[in-house]
C-alpha positions, 0 to 999 in steps of 0.5 A: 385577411386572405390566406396564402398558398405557401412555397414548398419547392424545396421538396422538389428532387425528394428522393422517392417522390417525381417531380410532376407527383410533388408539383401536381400535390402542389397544385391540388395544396394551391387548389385548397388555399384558394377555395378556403378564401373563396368560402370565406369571402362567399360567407362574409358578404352572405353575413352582410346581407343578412342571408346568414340562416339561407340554405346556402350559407349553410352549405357553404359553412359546411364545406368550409371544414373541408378546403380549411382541412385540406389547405391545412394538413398539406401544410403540415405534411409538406412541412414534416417533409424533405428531412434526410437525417433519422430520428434522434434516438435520445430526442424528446420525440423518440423518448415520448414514441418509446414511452407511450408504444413500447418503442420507436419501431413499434410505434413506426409499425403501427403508424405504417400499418394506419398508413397501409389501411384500406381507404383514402385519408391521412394517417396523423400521429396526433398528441392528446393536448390535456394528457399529452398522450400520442395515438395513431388515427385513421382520418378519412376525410378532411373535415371529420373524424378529428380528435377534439384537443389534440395537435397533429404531429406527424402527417401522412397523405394517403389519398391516391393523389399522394402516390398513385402516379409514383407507386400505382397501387403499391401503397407500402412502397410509398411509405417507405419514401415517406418515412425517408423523407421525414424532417424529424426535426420539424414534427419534434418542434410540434410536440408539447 
């Protein structure tokens, strides 16, 4: 089974995001879709021939997190993209952000703040699965630093690819664009 890069036109015409910024994101999403399954085909004929303890295999099984990573929290980010309605203040979304930060707009300040952090990565609102608690981490790279049993709510790419040709360095600029795309309805539907 062969992974697929998904469509996300849609998004093109967002407001605060160029059309060549969104279809190169696009291109690089595409890149990771097509990695993934050139690893993954790379490993299982590897497998089949016996070459599964080759330091090659290995390596490759290595860099496997990081197309997966990659191809899939594209996924996420395009998916929490292209709303234009705000949060529900009496939604369970809103009701859980309040009760865990203190409110909707001290937690949108702290994940801001994450998003604003020096360095390139993603800021992720992800829930604790076990306790059901919210947290705002940092995730430097693709494939490390994810917290063990907790689903990604929220997405932010903030790799220079995210918003460079758009925003240059004025990286609060870009998620400010972000927070007004937000499909609300859609990073809802991802709360347990």
């Amino acid at each position: 089974m062969s992974y697929e890069a998904k469509d996300y036109a849609k998004l093109v015409g967002m407001a605060g995001f160029s059309e060549a910024l969104i279809k190169n994101h696009f291109t690089l999403y595409q890149g990771y879709v097509a990695n993934t399954n050139k690893v993954l085909d790379t490993l299982a004929q590897m497998a089949k021939d016996d070459k599964a303890s080759a330091y090659e295999f290995a390596e490759l099984t290595r860099r496997l997190g990081w197309e997966f990573n990659g191809m899939r929290l594209h996924e996420y980010y395009f998916e929490n993209l292209g709303g234009t309605a705000p949060l529900d203040p009496a939604g369970r979304l809103a009701k859980k952000l309040a009760e865990e930060f203190g409110s909707v707009e001290a937690w949108e300040k702290q994940f801001r703040a994450v998003g604003a952090m020096r360095g390139i990565g993603w800021a992720v609102l992800y829930q604790d699965n076990q306790t059901g608690r919210l947290m705002n981490l940092w995730i430097n790279e693709h494939d490390v630093a994810h917290p063990a049993g907790c689903a990604p709510i929220l997405i932010m790419d903030v790799f220079e690819h995210a918003f460079m040709l758009d925003y240059q360095l004025k990286r609060a600029d870009y998620i400010a664009a972000f927070f007004t795309n937000i499909d609300w309805k859609a990073v809802e539907a991802r709360l347990k």
